[in-house]
mmCIF file of the N, C-alpha and C atoms, coordinates in Angstrom:
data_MODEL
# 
_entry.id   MODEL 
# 
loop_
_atom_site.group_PDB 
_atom_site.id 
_atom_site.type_symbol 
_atom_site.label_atom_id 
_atom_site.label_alt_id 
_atom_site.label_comp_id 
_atom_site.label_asym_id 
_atom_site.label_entity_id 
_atom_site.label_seq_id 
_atom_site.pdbx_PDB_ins_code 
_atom_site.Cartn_x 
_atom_site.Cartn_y 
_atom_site.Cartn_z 
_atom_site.occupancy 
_atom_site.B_iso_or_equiv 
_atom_site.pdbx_formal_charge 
_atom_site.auth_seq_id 
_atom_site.auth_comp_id 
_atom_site.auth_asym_id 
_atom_site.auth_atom_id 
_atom_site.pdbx_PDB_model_num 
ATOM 1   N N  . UNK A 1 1  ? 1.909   5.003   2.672   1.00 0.00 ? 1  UNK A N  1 
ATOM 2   C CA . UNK A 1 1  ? 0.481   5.133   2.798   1.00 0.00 ? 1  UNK A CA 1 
ATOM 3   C C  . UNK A 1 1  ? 0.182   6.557   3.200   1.00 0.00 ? 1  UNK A C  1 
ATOM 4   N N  . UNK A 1 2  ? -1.127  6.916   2.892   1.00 0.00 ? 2  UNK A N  1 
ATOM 5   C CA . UNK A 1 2  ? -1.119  8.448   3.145   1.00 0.00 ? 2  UNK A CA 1 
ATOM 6   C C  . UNK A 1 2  ? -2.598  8.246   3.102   1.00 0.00 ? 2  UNK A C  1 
ATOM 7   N N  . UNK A 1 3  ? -3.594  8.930   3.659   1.00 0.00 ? 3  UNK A N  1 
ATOM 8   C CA . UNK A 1 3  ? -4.837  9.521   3.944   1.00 0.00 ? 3  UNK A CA 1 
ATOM 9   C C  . UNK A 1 3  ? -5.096  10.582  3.056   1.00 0.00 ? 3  UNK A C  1 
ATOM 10  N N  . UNK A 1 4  ? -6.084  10.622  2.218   1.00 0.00 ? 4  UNK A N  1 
ATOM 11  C CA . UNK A 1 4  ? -5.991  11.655  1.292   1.00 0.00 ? 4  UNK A CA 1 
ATOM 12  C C  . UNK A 1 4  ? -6.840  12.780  1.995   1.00 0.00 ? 4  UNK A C  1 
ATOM 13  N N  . UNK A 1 5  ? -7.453  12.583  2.880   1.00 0.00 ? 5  UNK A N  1 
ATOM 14  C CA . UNK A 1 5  ? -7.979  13.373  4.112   1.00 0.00 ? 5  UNK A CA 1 
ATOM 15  C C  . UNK A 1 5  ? -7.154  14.287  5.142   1.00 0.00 ? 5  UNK A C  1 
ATOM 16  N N  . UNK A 1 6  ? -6.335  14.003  5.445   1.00 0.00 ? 6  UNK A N  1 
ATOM 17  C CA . UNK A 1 6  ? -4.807  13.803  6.301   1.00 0.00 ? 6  UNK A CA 1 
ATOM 18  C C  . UNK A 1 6  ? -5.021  15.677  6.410   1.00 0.00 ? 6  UNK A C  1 
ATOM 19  N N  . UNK A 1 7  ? -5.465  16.289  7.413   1.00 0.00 ? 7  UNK A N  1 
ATOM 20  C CA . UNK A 1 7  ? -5.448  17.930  8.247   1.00 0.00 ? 7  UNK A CA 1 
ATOM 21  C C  . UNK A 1 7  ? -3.643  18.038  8.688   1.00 0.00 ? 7  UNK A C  1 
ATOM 22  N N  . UNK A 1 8  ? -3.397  17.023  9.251   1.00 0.00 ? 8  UNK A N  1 
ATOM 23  C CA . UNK A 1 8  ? -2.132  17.180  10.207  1.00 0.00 ? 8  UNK A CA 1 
ATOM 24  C C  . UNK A 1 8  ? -1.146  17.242  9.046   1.00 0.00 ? 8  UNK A C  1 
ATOM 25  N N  . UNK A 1 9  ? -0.442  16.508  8.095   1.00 0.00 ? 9  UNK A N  1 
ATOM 26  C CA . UNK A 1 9  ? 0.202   16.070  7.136   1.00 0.00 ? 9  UNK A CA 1 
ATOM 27  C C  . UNK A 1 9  ? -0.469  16.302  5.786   1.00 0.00 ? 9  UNK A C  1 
ATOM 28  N N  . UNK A 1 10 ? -0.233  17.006  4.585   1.00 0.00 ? 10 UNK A N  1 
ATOM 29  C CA . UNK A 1 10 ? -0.670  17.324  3.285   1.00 0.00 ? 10 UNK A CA 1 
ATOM 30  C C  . UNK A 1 10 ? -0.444  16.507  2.626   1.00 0.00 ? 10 UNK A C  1 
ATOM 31  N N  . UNK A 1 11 ? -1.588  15.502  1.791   1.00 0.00 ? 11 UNK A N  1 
ATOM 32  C CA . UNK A 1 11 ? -1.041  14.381  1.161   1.00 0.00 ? 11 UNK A CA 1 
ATOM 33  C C  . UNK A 1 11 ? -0.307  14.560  -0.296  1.00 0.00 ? 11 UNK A C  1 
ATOM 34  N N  . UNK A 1 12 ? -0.189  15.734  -0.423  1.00 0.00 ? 12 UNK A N  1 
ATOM 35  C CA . UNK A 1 12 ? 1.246   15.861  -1.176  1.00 0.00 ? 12 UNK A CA 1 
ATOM 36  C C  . UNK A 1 12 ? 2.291   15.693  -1.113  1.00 0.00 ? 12 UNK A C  1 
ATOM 37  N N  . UNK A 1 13 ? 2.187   15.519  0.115   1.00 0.00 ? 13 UNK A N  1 
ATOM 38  C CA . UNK A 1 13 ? 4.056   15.210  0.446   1.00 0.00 ? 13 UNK A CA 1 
ATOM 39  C C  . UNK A 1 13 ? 3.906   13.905  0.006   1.00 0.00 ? 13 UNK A C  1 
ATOM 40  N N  . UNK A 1 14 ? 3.181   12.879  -0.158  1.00 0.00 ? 14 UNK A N  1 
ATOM 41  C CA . UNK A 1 14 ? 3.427   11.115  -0.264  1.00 0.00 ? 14 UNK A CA 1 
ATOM 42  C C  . UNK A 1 14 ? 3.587   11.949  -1.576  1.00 0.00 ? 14 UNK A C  1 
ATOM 43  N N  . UNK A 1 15 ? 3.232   12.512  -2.706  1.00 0.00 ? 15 UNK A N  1 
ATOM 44  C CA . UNK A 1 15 ? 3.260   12.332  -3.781  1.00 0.00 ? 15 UNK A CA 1 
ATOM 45  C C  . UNK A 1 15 ? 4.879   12.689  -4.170  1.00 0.00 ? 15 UNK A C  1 
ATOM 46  N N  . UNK A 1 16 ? 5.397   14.100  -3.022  1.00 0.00 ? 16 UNK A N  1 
ATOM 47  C CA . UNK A 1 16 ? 6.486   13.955  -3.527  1.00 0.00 ? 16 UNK A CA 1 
ATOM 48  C C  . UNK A 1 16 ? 7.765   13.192  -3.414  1.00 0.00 ? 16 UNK A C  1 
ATOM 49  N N  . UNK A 1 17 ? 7.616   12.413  -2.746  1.00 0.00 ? 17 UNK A N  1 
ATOM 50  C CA . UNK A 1 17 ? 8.604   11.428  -1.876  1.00 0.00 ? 17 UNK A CA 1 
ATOM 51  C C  . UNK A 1 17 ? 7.970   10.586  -3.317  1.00 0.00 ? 17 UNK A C  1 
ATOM 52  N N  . UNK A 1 18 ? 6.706   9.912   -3.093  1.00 0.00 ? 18 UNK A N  1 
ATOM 53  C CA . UNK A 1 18 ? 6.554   9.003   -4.425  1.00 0.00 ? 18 UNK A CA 1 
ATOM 54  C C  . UNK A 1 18 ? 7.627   8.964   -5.690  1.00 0.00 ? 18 UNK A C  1 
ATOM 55  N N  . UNK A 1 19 ? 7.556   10.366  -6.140  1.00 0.00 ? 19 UNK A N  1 
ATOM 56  C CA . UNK A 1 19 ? 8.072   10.973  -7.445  1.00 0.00 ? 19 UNK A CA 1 
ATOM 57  C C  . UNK A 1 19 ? 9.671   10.753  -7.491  1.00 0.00 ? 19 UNK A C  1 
ATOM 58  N N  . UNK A 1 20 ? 10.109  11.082  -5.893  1.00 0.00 ? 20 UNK A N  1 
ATOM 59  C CA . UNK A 1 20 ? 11.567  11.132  -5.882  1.00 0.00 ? 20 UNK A CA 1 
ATOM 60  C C  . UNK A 1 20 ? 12.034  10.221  -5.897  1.00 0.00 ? 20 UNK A C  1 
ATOM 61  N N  . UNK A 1 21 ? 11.434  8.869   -5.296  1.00 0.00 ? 21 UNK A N  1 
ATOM 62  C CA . UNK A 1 21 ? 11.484  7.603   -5.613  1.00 0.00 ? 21 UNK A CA 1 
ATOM 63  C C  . UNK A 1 21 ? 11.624  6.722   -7.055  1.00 0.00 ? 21 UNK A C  1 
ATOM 64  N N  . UNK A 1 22 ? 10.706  7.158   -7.647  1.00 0.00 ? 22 UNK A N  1 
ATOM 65  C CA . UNK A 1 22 ? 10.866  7.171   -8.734  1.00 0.00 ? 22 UNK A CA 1 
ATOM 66  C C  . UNK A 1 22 ? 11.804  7.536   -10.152 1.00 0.00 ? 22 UNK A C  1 
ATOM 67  N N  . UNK A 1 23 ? 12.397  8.658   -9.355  1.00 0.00 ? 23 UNK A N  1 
ATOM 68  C CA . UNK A 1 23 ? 13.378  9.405   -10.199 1.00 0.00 ? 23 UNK A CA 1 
ATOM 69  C C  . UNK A 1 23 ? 14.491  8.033   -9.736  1.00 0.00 ? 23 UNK A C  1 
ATOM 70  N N  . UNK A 1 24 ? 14.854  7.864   -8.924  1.00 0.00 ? 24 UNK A N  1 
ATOM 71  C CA . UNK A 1 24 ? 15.712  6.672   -8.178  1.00 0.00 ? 24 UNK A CA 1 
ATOM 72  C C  . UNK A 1 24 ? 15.826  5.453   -8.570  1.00 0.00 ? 24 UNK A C  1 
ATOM 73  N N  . UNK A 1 25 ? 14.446  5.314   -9.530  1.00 0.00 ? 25 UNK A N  1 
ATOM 74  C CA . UNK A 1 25 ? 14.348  3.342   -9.527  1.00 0.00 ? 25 UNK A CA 1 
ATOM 75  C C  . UNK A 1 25 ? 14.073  2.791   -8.313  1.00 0.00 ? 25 UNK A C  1 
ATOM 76  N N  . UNK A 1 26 ? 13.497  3.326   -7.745  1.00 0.00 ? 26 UNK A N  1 
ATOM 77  C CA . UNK A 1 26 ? 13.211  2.421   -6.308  1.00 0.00 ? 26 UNK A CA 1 
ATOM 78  C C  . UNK A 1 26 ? 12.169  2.071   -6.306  1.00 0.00 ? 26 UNK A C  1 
ATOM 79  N N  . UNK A 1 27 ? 12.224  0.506   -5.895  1.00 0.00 ? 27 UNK A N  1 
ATOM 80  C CA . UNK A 1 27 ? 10.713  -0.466  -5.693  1.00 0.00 ? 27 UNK A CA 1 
ATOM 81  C C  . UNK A 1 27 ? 10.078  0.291   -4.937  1.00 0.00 ? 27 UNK A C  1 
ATOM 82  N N  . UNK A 1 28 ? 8.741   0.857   -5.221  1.00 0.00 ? 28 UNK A N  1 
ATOM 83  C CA . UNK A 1 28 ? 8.266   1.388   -3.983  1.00 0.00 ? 28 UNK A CA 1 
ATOM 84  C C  . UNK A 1 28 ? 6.544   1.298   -4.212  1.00 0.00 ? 28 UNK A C  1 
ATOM 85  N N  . UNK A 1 29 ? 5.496   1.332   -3.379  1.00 0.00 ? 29 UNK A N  1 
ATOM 86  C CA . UNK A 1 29 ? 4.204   1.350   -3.604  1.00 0.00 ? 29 UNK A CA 1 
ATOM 87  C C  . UNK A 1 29 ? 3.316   2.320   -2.799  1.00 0.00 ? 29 UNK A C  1 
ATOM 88  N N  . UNK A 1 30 ? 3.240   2.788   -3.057  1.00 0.00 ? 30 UNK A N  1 
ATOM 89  C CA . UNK A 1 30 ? 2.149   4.476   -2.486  1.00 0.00 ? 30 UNK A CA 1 
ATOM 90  C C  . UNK A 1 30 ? 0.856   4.100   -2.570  1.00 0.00 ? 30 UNK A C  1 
ATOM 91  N N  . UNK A 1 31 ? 0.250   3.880   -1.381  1.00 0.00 ? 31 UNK A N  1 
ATOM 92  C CA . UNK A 1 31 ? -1.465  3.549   -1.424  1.00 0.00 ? 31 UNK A CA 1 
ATOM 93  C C  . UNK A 1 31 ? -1.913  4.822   -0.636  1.00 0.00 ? 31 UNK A C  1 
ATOM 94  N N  . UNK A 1 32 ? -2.787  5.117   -1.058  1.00 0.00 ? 32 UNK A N  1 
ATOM 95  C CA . UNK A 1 32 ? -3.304  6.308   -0.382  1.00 0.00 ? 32 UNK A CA 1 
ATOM 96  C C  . UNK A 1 32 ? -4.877  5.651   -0.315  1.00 0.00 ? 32 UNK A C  1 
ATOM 97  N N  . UNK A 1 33 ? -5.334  6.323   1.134   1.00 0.00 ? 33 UNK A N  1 
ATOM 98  C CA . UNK A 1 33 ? -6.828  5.734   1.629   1.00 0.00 ? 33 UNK A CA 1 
ATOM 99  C C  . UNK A 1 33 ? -7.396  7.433   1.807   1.00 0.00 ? 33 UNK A C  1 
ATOM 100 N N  . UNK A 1 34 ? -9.153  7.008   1.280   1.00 0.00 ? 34 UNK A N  1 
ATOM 101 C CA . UNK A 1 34 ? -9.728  8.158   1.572   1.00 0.00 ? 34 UNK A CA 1 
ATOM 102 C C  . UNK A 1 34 ? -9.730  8.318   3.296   1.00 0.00 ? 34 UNK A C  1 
ATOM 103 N N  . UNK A 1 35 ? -9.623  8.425   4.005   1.00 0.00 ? 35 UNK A N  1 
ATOM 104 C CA . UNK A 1 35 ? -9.326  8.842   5.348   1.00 0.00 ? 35 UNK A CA 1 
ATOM 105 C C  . UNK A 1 35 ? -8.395  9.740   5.626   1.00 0.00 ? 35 UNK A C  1 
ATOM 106 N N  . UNK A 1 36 ? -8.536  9.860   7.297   1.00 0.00 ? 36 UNK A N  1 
ATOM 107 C CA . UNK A 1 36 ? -7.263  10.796  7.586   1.00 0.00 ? 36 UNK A CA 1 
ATOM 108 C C  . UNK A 1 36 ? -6.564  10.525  8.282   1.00 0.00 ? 36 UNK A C  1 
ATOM 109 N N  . UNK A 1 37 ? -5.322  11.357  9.024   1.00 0.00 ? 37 UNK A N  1 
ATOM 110 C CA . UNK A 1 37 ? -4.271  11.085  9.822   1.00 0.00 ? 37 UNK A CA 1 
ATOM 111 C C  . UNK A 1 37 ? -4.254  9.931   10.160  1.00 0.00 ? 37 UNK A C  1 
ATOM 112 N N  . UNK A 1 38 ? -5.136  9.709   10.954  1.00 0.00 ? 38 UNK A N  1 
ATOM 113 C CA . UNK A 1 38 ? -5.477  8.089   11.911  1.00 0.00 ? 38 UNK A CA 1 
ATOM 114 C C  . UNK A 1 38 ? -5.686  7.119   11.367  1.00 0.00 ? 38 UNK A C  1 
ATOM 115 N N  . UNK A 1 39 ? -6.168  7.052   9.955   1.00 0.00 ? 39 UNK A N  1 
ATOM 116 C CA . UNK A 1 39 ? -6.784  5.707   8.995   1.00 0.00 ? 39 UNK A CA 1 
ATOM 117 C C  . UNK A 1 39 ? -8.124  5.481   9.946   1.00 0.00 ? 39 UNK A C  1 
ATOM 118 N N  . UNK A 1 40 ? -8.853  6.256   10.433  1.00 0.00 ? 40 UNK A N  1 
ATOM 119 C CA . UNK A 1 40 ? -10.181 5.958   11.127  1.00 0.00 ? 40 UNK A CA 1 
ATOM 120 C C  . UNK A 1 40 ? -11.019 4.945   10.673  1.00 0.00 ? 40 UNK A C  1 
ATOM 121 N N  . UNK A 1 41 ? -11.406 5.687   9.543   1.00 0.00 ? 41 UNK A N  1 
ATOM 122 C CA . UNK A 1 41 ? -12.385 4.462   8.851   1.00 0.00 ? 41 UNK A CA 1 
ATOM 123 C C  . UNK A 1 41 ? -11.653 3.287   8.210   1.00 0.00 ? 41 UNK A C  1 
ATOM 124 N N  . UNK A 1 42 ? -10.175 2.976   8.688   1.00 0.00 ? 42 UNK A N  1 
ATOM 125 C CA . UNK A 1 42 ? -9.288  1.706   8.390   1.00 0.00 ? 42 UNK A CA 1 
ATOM 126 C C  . UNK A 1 42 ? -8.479  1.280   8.444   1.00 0.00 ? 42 UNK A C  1 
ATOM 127 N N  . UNK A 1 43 ? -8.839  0.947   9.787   1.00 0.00 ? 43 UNK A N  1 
ATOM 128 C CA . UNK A 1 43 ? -7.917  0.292   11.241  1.00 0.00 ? 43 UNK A CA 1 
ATOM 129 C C  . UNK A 1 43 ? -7.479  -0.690  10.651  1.00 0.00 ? 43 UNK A C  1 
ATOM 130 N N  . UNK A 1 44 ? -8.695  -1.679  10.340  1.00 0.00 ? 44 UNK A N  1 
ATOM 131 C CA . UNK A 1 44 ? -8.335  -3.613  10.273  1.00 0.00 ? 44 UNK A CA 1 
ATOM 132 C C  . UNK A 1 44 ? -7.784  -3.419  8.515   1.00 0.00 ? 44 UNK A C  1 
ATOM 133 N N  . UNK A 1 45 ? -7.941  -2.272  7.865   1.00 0.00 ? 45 UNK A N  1 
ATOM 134 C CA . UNK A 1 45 ? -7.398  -2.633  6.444   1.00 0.00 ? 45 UNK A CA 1 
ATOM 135 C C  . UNK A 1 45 ? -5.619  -1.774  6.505   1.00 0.00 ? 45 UNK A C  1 
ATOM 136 N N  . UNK A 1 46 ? -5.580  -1.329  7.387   1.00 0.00 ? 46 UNK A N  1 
ATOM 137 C CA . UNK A 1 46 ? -4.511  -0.515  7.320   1.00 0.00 ? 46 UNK A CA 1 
ATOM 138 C C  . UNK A 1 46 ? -3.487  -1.470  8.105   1.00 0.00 ? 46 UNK A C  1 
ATOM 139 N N  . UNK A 1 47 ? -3.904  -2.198  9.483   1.00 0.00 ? 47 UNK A N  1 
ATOM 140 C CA . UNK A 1 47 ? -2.981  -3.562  9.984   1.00 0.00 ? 47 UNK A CA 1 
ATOM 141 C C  . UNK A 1 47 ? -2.801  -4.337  8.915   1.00 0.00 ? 47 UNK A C  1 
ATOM 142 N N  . UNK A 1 48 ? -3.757  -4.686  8.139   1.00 0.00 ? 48 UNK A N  1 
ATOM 143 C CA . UNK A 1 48 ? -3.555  -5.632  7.360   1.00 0.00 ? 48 UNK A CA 1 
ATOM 144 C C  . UNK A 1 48 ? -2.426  -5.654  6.364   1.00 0.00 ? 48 UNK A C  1 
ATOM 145 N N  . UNK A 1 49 ? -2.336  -4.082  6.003   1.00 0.00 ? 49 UNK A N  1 
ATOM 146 C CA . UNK A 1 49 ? -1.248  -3.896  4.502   1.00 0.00 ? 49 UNK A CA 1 
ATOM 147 C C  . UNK A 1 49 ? -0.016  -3.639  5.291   1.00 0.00 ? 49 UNK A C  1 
ATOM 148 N N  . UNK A 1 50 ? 0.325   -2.898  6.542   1.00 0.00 ? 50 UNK A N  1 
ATOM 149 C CA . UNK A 1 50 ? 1.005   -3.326  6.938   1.00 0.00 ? 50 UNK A CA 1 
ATOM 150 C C  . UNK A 1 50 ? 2.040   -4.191  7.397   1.00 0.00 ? 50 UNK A C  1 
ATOM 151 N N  . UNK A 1 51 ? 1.144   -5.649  8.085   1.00 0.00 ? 51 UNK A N  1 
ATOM 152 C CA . UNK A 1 51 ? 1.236   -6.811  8.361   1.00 0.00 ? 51 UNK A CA 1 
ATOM 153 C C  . UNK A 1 51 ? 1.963   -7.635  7.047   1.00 0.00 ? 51 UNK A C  1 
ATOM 154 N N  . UNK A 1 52 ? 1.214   -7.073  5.603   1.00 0.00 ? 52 UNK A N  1 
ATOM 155 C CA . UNK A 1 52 ? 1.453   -8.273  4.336   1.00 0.00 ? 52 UNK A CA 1 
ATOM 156 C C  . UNK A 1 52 ? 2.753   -7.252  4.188   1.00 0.00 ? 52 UNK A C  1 
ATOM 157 N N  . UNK A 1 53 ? 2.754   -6.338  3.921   1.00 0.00 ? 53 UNK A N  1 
ATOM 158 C CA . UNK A 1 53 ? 3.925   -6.037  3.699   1.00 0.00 ? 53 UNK A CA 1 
ATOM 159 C C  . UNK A 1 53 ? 5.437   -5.975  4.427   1.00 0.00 ? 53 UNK A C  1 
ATOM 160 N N  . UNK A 1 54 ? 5.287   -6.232  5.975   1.00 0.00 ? 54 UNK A N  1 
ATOM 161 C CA . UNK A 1 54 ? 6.214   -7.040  6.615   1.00 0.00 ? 54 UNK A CA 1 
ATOM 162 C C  . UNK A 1 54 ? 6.753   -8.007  6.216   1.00 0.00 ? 54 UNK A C  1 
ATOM 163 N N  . UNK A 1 55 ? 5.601   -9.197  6.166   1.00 0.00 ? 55 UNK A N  1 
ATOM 164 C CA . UNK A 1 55 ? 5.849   -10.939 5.437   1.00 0.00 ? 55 UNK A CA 1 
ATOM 165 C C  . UNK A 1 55 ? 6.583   -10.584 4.323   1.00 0.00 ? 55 UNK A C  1 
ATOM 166 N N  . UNK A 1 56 ? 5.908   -9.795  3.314   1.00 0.00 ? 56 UNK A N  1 
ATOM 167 C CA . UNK A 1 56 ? 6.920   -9.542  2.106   1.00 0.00 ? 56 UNK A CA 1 
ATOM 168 C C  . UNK A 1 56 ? 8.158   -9.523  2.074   1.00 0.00 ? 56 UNK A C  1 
ATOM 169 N N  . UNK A 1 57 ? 8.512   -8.934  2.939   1.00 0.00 ? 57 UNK A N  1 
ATOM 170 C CA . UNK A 1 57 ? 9.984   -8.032  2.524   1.00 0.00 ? 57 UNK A CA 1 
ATOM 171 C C  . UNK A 1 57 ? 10.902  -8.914  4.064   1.00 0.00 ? 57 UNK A C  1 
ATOM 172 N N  . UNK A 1 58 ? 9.844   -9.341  4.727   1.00 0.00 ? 58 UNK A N  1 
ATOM 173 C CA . UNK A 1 58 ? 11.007  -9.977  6.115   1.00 0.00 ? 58 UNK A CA 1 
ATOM 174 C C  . UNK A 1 58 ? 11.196  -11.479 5.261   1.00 0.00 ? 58 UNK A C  1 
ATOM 175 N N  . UNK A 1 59 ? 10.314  -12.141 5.110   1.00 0.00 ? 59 UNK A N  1 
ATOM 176 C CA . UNK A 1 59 ? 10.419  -13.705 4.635   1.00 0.00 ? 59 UNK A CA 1 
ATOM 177 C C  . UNK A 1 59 ? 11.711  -13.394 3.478   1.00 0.00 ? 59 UNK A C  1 
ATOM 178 N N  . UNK A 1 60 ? 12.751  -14.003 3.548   1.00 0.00 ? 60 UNK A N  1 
ATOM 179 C CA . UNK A 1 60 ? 13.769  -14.369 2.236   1.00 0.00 ? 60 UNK A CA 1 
ATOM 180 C C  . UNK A 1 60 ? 14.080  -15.701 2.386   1.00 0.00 ? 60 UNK A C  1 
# 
């Protein structure tokens, strides 16, 4: 996840980690939110993808 807002961190870097991932075959999903560093404007949506993506990958 990355803030496309993000002062502290350049949200290019998600893109390049994305890419390298990719070169890899690796399952991977890059959401980027208009916000910044903090996910300010998305606290309860940012727990949330979090949270589902725990269940995902812990439940086998």
């Amino acid at each position: 996840m990355c803030g496309t807002n993000d002062k502290r961190v350049n949200p290019e870097q998600a893109d390049k980690i994305a890419n390298k991932l990719k070169e890899i075959k690796y399952n991977y999903e890059l959401k980027k939110l208009e916000t910044d560093h903090f996910f300010s404007e998305y606290r309860t949506e940012l727990n949330e993808i979090v949270i589902e993506w725990f269940d995902k990958r812990l439940k086998k």
